[in-house]
Structure formats: structure tokens, C-alpha cells
C-alpha positions, -999 to 999 in steps of 0.1 A, spaced: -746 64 339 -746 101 348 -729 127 327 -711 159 333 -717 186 309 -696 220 309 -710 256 290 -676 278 287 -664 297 266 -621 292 254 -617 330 266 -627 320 302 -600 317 327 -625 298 354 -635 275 326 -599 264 318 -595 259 362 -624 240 362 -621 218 330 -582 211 348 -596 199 378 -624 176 363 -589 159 341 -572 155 372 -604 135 385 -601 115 354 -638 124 349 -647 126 309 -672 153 305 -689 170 274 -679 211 267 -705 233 250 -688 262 241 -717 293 245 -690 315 227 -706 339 205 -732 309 197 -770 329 214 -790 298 215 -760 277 233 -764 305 260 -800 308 263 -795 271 264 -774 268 294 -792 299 310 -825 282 308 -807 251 328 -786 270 353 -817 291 366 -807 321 347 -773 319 356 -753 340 325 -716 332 337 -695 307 322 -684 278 335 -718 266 344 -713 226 355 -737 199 354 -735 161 369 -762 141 358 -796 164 365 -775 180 394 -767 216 386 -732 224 404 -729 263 396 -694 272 385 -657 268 388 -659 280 426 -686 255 436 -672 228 415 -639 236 439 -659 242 469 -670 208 465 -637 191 461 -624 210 491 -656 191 510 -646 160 494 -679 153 480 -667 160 442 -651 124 441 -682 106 455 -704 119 429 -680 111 403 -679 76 417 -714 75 416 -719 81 381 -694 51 372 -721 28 393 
């Protein structure tokens, strides 16, 4: 089964939207919180192609981007198949 992985940081309005909209999807993901920690960051940067923002999403190996593209995606309706895909 896939996972969902989310970098933020607890001063991060975007990350709080987009951890809200992953609970109302009932989806159970894991937080790493790059807050002041450098290799967190580096750690998330290195995954997210250099991407330095916070939230950065992951599902599975699939890199989403942040909270706008993990909303983007629900607005397409293709957030809740690739949640439903992971419980397969």
C-alpha cells in the first residue's frame, strides 16, 4: 500500500489547509516537520526537485507539489482515486 508523506512546518498556513483536506479524505498520512530541523529540509528538497516551500505532498513515489496542487487535484476529482488506489 502506498503512503502519503507531508514536509511542513506548524507555522505554515498552506500546511494546516492541506493537512485539513487530506482528514476530510479520511486519508492517514505521515508529517515531517522541516521546522528549524536542516537535514529534514535538504531531505524533502532533494525529493521535491529542489522545491524549498512547505507543504511539499507525496502519494506513494508520486510527488504532488503543494497545498495548491494537492487542491487542484481534488477540484479535478482525481485526489480520491489515488487515495482509493493506495487502499488496493
Amino acid at each position: 500500500m502506498s503512503k502519503i508523506e507531508i514536509y511542513t512546518s506548524p507555522i505554515c498556513g498552506y500546511c494546516h489547509q492541506a493537512k485539513h483536506l487530506l482528514k476530510q479524505k479520511n486519508a492517514t498520512f505521515t508529517e515531517i516537520n522541516v521546522f528549524g530541523d536542516d537535514s529534514r529540509r535538504a531531505e524533502m528538497m532533494a525529493r521535491a526537485d529542489g522545491a524549498r516551500t512547505v507543504p511539499q505532498i507525496f502519494i506513494g513515489d508520486r510527488h504532488i507539489g503543494g497545498c495548491d496542487e494537492l487542491y487542484e487535484l481534488n477540484a479535478k476529482g482525481e485526489l480520491d482515486p489515488l487515495l482509493v488506489a493506495m487502499d488496493s
